[in-house]
LOTILO-341564 format. One record per residue (C-alpha): residue number from 1; residue in three letters; chain; y, z, x. Coordinates in pm, whole numbers, m for minus. Layout:
% residues N
{i: NUM; aa: Ala; ch: A; v: Y; w: Z; u: X}
...
% end
This chain:
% residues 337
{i: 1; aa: Unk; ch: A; v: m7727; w: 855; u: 4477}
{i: 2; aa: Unk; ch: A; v: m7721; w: 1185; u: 4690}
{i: 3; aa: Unk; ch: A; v: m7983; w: 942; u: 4903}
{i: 4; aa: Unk; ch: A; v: m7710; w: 659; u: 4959}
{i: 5; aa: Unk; ch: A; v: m7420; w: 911; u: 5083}
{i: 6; aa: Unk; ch: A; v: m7651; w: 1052; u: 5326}
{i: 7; aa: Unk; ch: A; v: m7701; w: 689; u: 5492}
{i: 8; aa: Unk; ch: A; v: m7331; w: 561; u: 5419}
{i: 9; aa: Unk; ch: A; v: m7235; w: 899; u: 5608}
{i: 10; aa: Unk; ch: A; v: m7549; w: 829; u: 5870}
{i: 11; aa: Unk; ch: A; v: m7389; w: 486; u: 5917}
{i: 12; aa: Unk; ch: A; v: m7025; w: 557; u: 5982}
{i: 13; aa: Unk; ch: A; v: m7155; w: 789; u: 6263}
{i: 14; aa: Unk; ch: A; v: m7359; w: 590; u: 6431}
{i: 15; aa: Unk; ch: A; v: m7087; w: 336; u: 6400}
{i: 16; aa: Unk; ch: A; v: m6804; w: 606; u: 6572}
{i: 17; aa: Unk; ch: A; v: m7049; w: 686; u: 6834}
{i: 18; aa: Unk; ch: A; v: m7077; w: 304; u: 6940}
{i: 19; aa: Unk; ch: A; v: m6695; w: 272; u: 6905}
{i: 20; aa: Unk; ch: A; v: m6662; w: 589; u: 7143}
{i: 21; aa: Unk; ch: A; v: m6927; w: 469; u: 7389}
{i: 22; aa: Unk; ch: A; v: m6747; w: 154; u: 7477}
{i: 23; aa: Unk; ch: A; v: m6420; w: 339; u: 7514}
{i: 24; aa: Unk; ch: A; v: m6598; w: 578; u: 7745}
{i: 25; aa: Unk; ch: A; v: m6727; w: 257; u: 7925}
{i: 26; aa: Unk; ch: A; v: m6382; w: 112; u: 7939}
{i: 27; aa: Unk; ch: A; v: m6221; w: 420; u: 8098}
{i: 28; aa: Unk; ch: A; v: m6501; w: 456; u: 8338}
{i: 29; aa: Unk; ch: A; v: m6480; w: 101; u: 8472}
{i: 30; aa: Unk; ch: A; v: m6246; w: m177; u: 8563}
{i: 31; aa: Unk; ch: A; v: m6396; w: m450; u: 8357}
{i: 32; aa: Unk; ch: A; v: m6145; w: m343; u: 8094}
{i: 33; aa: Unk; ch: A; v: m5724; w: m409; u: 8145}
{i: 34; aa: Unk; ch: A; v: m5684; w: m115; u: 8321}
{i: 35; aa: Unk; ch: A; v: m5800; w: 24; u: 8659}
{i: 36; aa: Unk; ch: A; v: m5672; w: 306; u: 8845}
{i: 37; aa: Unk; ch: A; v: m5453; w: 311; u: 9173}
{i: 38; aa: Unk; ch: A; v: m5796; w: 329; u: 9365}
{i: 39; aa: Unk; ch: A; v: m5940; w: 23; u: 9230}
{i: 40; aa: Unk; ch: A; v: m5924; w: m343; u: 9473}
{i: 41; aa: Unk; ch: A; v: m6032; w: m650; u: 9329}
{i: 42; aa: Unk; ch: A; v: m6075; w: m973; u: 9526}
{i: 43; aa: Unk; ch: A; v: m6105; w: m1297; u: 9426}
{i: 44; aa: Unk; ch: A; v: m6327; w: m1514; u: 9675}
{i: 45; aa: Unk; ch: A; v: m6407; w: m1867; u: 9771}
{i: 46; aa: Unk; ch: A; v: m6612; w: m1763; u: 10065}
{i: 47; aa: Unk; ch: A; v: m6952; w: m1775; u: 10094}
{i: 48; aa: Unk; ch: A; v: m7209; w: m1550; u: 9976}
{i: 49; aa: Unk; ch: A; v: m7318; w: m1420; u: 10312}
{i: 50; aa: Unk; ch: A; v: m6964; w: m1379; u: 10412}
{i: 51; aa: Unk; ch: A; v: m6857; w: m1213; u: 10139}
{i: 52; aa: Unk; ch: A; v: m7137; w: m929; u: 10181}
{i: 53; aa: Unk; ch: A; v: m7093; w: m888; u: 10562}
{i: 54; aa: Unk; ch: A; v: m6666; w: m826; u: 10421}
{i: 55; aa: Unk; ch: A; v: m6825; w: m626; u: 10136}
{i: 56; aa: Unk; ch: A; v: m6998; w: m415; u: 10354}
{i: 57; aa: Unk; ch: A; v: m6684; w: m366; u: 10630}
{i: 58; aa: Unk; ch: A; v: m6447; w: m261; u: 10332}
{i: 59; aa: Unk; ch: A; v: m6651; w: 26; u: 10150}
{i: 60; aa: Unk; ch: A; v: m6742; w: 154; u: 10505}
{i: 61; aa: Unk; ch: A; v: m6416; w: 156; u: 10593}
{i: 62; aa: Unk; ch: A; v: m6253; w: 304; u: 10276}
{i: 63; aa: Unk; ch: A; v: m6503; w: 504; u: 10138}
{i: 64; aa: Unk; ch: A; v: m6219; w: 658; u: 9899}
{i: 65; aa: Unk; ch: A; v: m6159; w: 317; u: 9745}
{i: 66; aa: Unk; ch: A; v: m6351; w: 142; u: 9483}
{i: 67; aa: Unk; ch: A; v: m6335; w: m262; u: 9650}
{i: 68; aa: Unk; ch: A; v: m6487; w: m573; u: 9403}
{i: 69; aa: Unk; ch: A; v: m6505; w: m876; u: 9532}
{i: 70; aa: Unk; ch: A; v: m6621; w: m1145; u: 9310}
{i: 71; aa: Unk; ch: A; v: m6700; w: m1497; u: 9436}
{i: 72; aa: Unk; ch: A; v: m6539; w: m1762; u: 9250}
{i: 73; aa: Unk; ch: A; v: m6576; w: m2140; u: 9333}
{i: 74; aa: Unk; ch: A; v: m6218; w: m2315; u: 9467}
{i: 75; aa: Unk; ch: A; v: m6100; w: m2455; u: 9197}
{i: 76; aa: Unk; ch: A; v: m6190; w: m2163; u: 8931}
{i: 77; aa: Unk; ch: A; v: m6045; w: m1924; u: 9143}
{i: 78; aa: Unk; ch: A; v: m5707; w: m2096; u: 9156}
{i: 79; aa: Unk; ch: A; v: m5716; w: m2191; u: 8792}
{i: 80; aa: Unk; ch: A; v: m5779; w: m1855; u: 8713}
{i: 81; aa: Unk; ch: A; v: m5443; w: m1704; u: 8928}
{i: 82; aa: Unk; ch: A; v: m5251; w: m1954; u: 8760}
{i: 83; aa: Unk; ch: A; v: m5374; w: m1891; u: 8384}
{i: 84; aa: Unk; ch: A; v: m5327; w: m1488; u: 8429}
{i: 85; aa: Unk; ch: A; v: m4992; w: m1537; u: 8659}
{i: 86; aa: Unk; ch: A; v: m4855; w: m1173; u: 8816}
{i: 87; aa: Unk; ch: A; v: m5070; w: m958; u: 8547}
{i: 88; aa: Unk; ch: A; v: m5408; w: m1150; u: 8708}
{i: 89; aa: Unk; ch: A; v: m5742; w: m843; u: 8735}
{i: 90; aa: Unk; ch: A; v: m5667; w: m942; u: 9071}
{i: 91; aa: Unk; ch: A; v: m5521; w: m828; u: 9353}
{i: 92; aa: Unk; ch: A; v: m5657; w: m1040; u: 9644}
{i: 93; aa: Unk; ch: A; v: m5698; w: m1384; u: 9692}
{i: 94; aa: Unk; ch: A; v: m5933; w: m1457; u: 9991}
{i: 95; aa: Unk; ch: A; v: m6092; w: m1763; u: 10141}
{i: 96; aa: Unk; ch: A; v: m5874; w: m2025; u: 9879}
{i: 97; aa: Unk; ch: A; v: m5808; w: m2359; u: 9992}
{i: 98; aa: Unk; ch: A; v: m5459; w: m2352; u: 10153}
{i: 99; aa: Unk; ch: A; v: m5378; w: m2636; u: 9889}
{i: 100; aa: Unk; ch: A; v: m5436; w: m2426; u: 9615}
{i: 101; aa: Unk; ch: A; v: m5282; w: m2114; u: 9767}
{i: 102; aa: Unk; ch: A; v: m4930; w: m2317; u: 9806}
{i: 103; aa: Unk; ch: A; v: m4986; w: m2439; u: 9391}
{i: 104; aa: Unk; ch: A; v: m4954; w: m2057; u: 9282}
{i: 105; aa: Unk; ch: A; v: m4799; w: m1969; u: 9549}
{i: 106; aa: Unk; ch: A; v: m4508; w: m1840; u: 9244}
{i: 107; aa: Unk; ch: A; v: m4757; w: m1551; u: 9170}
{i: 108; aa: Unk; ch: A; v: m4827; w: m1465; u: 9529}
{i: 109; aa: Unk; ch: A; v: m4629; w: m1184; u: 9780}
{i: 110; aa: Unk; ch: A; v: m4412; w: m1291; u: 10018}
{i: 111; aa: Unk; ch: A; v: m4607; w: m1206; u: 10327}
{i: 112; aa: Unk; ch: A; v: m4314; w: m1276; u: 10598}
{i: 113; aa: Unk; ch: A; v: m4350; w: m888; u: 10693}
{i: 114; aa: Unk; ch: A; v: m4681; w: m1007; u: 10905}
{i: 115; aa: Unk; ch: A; v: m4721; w: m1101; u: 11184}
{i: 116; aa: Unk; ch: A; v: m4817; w: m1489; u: 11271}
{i: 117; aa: Unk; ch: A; v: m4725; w: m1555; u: 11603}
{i: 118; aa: Unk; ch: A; v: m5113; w: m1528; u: 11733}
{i: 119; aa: Unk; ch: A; v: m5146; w: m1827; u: 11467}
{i: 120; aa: Unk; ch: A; v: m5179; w: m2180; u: 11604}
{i: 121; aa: Unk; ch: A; v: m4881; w: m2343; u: 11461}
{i: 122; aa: Unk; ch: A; v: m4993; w: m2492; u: 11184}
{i: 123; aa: Unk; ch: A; v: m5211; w: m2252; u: 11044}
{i: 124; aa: Unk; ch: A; v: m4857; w: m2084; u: 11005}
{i: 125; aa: Unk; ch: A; v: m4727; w: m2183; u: 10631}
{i: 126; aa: Unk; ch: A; v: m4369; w: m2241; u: 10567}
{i: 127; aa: Unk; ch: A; v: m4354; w: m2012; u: 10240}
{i: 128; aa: Unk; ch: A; v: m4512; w: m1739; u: 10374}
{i: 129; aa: Unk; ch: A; v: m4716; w: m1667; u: 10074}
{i: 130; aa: Unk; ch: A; v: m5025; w: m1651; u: 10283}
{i: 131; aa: Unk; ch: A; v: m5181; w: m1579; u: 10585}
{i: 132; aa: Unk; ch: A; v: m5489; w: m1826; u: 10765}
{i: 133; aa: Unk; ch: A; v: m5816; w: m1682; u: 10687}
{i: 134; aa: Unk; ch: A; v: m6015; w: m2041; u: 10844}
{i: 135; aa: Unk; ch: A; v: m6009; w: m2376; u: 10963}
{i: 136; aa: Unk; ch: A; v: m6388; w: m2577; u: 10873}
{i: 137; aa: Unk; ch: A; v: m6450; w: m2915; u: 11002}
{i: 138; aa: Unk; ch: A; v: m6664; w: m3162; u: 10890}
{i: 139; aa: Unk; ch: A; v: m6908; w: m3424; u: 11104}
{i: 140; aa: Unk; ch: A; v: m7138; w: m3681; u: 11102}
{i: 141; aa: Unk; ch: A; v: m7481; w: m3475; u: 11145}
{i: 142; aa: Unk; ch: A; v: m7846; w: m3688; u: 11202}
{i: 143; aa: Unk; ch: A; v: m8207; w: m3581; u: 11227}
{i: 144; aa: Unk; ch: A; v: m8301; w: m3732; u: 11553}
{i: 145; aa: Unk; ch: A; v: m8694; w: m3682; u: 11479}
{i: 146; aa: Unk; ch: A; v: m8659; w: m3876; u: 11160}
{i: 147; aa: Unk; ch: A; v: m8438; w: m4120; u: 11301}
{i: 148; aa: Unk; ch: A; v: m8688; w: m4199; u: 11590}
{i: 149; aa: Unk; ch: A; v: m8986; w: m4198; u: 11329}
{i: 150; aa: Unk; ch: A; v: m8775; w: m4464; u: 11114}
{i: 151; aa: Unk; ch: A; v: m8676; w: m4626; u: 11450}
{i: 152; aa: Unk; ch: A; v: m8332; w: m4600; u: 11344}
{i: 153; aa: Unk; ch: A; v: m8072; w: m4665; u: 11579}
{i: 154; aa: Unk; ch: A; v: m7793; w: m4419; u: 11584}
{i: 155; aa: Unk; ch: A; v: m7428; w: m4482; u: 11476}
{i: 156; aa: Unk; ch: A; v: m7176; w: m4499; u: 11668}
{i: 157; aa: Unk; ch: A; v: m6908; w: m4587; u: 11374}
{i: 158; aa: Unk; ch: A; v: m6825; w: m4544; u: 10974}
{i: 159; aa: Unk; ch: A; v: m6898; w: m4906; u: 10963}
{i: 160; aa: Unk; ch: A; v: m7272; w: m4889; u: 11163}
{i: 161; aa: Unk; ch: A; v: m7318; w: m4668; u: 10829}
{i: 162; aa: Unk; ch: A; v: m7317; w: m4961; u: 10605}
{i: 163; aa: Unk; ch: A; v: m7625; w: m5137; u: 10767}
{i: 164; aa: Unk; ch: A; v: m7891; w: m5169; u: 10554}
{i: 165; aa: Unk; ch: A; v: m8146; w: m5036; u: 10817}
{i: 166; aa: Unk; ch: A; v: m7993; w: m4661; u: 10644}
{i: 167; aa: Unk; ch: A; v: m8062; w: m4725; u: 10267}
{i: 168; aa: Unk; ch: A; v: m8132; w: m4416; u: 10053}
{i: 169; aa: Unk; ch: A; v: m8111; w: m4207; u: 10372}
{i: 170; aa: Unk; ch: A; v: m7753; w: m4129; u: 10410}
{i: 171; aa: Unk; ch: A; v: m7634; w: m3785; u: 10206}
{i: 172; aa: Unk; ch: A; v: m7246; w: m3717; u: 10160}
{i: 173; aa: Unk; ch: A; v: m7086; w: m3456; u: 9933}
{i: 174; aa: Unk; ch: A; v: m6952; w: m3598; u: 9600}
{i: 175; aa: Unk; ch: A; v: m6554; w: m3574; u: 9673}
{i: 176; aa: Unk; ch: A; v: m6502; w: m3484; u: 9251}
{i: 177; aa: Unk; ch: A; v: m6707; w: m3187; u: 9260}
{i: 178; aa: Unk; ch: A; v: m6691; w: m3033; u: 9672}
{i: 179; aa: Unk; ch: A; v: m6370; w: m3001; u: 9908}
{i: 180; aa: Unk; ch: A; v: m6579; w: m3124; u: 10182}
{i: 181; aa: Unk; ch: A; v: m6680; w: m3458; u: 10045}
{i: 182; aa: Unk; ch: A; v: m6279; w: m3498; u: 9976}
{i: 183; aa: Unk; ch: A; v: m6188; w: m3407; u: 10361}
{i: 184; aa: Unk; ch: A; v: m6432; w: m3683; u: 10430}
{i: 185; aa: Unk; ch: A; v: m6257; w: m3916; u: 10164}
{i: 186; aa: Unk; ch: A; v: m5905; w: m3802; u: 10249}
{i: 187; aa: Unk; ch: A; v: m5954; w: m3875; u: 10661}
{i: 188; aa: Unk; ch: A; v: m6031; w: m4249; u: 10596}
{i: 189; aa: Unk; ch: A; v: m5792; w: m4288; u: 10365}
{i: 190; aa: Unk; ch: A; v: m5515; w: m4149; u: 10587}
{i: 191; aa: Unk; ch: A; v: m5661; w: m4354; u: 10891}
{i: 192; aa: Unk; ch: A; v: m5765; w: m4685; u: 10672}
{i: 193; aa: Unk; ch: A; v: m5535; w: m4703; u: 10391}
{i: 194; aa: Unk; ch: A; v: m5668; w: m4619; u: 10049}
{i: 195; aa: Unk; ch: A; v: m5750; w: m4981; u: 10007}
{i: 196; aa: Unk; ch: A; v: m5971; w: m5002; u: 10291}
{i: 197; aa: Unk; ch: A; v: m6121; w: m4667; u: 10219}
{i: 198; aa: Unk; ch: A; v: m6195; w: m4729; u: 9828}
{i: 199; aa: Unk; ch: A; v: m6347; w: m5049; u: 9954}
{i: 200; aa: Unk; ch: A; v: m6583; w: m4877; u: 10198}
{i: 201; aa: Unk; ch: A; v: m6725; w: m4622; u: 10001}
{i: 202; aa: Unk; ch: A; v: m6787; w: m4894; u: 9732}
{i: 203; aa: Unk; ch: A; v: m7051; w: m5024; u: 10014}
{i: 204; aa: Unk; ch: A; v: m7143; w: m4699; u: 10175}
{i: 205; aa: Unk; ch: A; v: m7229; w: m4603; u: 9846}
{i: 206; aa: Unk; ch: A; v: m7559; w: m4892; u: 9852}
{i: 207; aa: Unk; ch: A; v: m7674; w: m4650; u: 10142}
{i: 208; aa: Unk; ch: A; v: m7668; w: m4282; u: 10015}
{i: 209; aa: Unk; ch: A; v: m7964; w: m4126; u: 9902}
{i: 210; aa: Unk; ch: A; v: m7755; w: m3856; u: 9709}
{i: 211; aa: Unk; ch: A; v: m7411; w: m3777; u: 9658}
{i: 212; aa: Unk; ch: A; v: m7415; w: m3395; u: 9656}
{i: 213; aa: Unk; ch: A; v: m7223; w: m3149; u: 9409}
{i: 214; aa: Unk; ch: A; v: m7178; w: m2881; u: 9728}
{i: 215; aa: Unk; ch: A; v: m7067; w: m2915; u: 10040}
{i: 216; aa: Unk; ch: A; v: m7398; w: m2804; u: 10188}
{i: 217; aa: Unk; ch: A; v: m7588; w: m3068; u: 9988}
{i: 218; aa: Unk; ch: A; v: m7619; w: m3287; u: 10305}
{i: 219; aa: Unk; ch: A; v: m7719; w: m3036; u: 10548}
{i: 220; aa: Unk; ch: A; v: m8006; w: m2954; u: 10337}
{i: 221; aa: Unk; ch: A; v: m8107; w: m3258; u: 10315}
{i: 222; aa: Unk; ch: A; v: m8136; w: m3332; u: 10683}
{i: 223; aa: Unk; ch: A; v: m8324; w: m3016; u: 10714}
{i: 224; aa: Unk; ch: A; v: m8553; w: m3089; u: 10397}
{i: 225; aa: Unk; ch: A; v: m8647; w: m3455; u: 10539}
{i: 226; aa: Unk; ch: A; v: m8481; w: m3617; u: 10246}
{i: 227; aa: Unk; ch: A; v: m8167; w: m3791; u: 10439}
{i: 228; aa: Unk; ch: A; v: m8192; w: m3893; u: 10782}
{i: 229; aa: Unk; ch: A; v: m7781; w: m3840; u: 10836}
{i: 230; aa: Unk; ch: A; v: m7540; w: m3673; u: 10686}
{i: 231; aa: Unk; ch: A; v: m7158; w: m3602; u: 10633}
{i: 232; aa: Unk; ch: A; v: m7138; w: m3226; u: 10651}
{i: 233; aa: Unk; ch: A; v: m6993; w: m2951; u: 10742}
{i: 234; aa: Unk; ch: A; v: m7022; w: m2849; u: 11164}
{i: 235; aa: Unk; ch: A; v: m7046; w: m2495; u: 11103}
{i: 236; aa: Unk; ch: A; v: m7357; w: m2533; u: 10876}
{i: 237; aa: Unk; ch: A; v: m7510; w: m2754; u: 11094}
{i: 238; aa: Unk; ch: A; v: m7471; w: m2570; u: 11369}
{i: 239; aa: Unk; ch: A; v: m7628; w: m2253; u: 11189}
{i: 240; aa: Unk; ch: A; v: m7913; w: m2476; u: 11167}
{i: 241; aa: Unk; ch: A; v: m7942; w: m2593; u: 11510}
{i: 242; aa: Unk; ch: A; v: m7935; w: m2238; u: 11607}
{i: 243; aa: Unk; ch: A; v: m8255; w: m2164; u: 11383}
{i: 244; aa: Unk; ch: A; v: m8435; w: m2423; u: 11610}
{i: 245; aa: Unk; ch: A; v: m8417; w: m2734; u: 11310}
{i: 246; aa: Unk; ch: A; v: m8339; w: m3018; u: 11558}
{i: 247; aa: Unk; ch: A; v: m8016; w: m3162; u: 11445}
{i: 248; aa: Unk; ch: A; v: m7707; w: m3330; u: 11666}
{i: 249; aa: Unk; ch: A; v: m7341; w: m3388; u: 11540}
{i: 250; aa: Unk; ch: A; v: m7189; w: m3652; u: 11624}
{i: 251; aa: Unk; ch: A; v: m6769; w: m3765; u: 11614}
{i: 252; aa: Unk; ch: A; v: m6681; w: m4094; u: 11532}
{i: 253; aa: Unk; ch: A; v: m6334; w: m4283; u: 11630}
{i: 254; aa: Unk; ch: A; v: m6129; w: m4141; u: 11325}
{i: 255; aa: Unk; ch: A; v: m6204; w: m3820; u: 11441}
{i: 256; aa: Unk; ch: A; v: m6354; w: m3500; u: 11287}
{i: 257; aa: Unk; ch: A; v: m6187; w: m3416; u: 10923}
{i: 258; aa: Unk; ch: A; v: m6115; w: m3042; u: 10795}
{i: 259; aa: Unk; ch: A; v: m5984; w: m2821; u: 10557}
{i: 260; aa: Unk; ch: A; v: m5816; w: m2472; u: 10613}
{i: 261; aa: Unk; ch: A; v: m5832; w: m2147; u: 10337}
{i: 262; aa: Unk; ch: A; v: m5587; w: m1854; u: 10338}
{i: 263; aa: Unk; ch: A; v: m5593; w: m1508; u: 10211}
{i: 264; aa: Unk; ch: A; v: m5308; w: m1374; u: 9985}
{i: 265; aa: Unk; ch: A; v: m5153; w: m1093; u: 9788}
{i: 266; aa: Unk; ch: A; v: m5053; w: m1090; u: 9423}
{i: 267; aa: Unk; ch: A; v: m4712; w: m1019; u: 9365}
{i: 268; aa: Unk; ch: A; v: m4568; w: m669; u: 9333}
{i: 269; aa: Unk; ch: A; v: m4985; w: m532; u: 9416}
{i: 270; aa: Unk; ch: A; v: m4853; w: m465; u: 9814}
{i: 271; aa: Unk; ch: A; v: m4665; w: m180; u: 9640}
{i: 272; aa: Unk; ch: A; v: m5018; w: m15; u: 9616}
{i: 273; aa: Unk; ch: A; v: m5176; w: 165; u: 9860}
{i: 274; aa: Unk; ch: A; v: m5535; w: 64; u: 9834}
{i: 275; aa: Unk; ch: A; v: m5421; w: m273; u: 9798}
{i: 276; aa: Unk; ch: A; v: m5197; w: m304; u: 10114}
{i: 277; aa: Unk; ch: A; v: m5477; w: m104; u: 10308}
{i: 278; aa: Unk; ch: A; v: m5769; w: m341; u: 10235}
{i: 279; aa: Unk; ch: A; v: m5477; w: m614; u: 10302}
{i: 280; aa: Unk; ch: A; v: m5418; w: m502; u: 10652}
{i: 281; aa: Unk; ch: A; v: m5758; w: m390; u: 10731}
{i: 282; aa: Unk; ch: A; v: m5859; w: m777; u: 10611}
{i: 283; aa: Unk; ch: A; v: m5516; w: m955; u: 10791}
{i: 284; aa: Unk; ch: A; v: m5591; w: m725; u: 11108}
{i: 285; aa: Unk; ch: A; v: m5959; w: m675; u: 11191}
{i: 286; aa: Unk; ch: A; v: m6193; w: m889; u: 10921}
{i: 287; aa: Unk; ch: A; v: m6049; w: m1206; u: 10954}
{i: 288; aa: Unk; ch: A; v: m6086; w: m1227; u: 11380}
{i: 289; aa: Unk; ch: A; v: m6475; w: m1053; u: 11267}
{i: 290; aa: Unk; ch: A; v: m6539; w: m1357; u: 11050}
{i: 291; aa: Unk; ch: A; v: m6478; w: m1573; u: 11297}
{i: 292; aa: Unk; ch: A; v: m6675; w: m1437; u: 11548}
{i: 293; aa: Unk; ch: A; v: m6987; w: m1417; u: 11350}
{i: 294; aa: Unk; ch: A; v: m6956; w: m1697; u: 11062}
{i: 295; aa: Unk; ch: A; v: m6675; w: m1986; u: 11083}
{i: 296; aa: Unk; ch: A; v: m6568; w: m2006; u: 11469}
{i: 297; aa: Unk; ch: A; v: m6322; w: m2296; u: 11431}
{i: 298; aa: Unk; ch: A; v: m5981; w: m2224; u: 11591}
{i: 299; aa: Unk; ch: A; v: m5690; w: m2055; u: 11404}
{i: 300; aa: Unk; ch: A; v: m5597; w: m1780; u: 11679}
{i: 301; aa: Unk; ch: A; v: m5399; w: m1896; u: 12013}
{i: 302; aa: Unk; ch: A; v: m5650; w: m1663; u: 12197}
{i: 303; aa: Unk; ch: A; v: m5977; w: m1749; u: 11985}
{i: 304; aa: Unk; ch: A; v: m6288; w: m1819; u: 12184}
{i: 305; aa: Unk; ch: A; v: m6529; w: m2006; u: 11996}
{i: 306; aa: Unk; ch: A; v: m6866; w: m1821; u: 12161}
{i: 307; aa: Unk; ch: A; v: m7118; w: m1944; u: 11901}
{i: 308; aa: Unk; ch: A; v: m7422; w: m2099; u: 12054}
{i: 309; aa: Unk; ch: A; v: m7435; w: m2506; u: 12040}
{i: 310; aa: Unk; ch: A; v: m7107; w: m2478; u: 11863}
{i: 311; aa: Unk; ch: A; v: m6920; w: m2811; u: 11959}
{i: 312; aa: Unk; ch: A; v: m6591; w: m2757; u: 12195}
{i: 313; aa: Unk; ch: A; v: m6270; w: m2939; u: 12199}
{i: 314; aa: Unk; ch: A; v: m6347; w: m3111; u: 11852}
{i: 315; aa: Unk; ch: A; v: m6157; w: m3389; u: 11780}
{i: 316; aa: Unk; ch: A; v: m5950; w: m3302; u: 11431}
{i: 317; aa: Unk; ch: A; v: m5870; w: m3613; u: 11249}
{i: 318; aa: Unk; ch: A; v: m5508; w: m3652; u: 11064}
{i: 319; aa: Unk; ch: A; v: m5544; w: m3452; u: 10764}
{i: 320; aa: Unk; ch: A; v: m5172; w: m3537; u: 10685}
{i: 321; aa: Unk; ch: A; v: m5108; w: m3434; u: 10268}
{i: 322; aa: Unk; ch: A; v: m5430; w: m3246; u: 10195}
{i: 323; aa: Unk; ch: A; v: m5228; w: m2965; u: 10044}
{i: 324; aa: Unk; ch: A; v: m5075; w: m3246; u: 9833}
{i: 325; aa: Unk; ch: A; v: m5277; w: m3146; u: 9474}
{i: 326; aa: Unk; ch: A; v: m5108; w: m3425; u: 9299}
{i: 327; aa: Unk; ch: A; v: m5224; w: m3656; u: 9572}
{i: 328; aa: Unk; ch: A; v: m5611; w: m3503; u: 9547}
{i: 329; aa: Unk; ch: A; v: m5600; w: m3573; u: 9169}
{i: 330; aa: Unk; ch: A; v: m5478; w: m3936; u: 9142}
{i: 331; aa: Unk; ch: A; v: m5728; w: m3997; u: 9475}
{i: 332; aa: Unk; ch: A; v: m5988; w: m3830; u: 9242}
{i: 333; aa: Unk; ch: A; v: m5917; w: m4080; u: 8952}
{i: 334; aa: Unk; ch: A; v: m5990; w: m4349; u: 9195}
{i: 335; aa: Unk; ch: A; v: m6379; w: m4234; u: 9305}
{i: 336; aa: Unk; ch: A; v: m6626; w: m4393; u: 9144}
{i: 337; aa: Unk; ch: A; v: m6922; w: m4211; u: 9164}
% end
């Protein structure tokens, strides 16, 4: 009997001492509710390389501060401002489709207290719940070794695309599961007519090798030797190019389709120090950084795009109601594949 208290009374301690470590735990780190004054936590649809290079700029700039920035996909990060509303874990919002952005833009800060008059004009949103973080453009990218080995001719239109000559070696992003695919989707649509475009992809579709889940599906294809062209994004192809993997871009008639992100504030967090610090320090140096060294599209009156082989004067194509969410989702509903 005497044997059974002992472990009972061995028991409940080891139980308390479990129950005290995780409150320990708690306090010591902001995975629980609570996090002190000092504490930043970003939300971010940027890519992993960009978010380090920020990652690294922020804790060398405020050593005092403890920063986390924590990469979440477009979609999930909106879904996930919306679902926990002004009491979100965070307190940034950084690199989010400007679509999104303006769908919870009732949790954001008003942000009219910045400055925007170095923005081009429409970079410059009417609620002022955000500020422009990038523009990113997509194009139609080839491998002009494979081409030549194929003895492919090279297009010269959307419609060349459909010639047999280019089955199962044309890669395009899947426009349900990446933004880029649904710039690409959204630009013929706007300069076609949904009709037109629906019918299209029906055919393009007897063509393409893959349709990618990412946005970057295409552009390692081209480099992999699976897909002889693709419709990607510039900036990645260009990255390539750079490494010496011989790839052009090429523009066709309905011009060069794109998407823009912003960075934002949750509301009432602006009232915190840290938070308005790593705010300013990301409105005021970061952003103009990251476009010197990672997305170079123009969103600054005064920008200079200086990245080697980067294409100049690109021809944007009307990207008229690709905030519209509603519009996305019944577009969505009419893909196919």
């Amino acid at each position: 009997m005497l044997k059974n208290i002992l472990k009972r009374n061995f028991m409940f301690k080891k139980c308390l001492s479990v129950l005290l470590t995780a409150f320990l735990v708690c306090g010591m780190f902001s995975g629980c509710n609570q996090k002190d004054e000092n504490t930043v936590v970003i939300y971010s649809s940027s890519e992993d390389f960009r978010n380090e290079y920020i990652t690294e700029q922020l804790k060398e700039r405020f050593p005092e501060y403890h920063i986390r920035l924590l990469y979440l996909p477009t979609g999930k990060n909106a879904a996930k401002v919306k679902s926990e509303g002004k009491n979100s874990k965070a307190d940034i919002i950084l690199g989010l489709e400007t679509g999104y952005l303006t769908s919870i833009q009732e949790h954001l800060a008003d942000l009219s207290e910045y400055d925007t008059s170095n923005y081009l004009e429409d970079m410059i949103p009417r609620n002022h719940k955000y500020l422009g973080w990038d523009r990113y453009s997509g194009s139609i990218i080839i491998n002009p070794k494979m081409m030549e080995e194929k003895n492919l001719p090279v297009p010269k239109s959307y419609e060349d695309l459909l010639d047999p000559v280019y089955k199962d070696l044309i890669c395009m992003p899947n426009p349900k599961a990446s933004s880029t695919g649904y710039m690409f989707l959204k630009n013929l649509c706007n300069a076609w007519g949904e009709d037109k475009a629906f019918d299209y992809f029906d055919k393009l579709a007897e063509n393409i090798y893959q349709f990618t889940s990412s946005g970057s599906g295409p552009v390692n294809a081209l480099v992999q030797g699976e897909a002889a062209i693709g419709l990607g994004m510039t900036f990645q192809a260009v990255e390539q190019i750079n490494k010496g993997v011989p790839l052009e871009i090429l523009y066709f008639e309905e011009g060069s389709p794109y998407s823009t992100g912003g960075m934002a504030v949750i509301d009432g967090r602006l009232e915190n120090k840290a938070v308005k610090d790593v705010f300013d320090f990301l409105a005021n140096t970061i952003v103009y950084k990251d476009k010197e060294n990672f997305c170079p599209e123009q969103i600054f009156k005064d920008q200079v795009n200086s990245t080697p082989n980067y294409p100049q004067h690109i021809p944007y194509a009307d990207m008229s109601g690709l905030e519209n969410l509603n519009d996305k989702t019944r577009l969505l509903e009419k893909w196919r594949f």
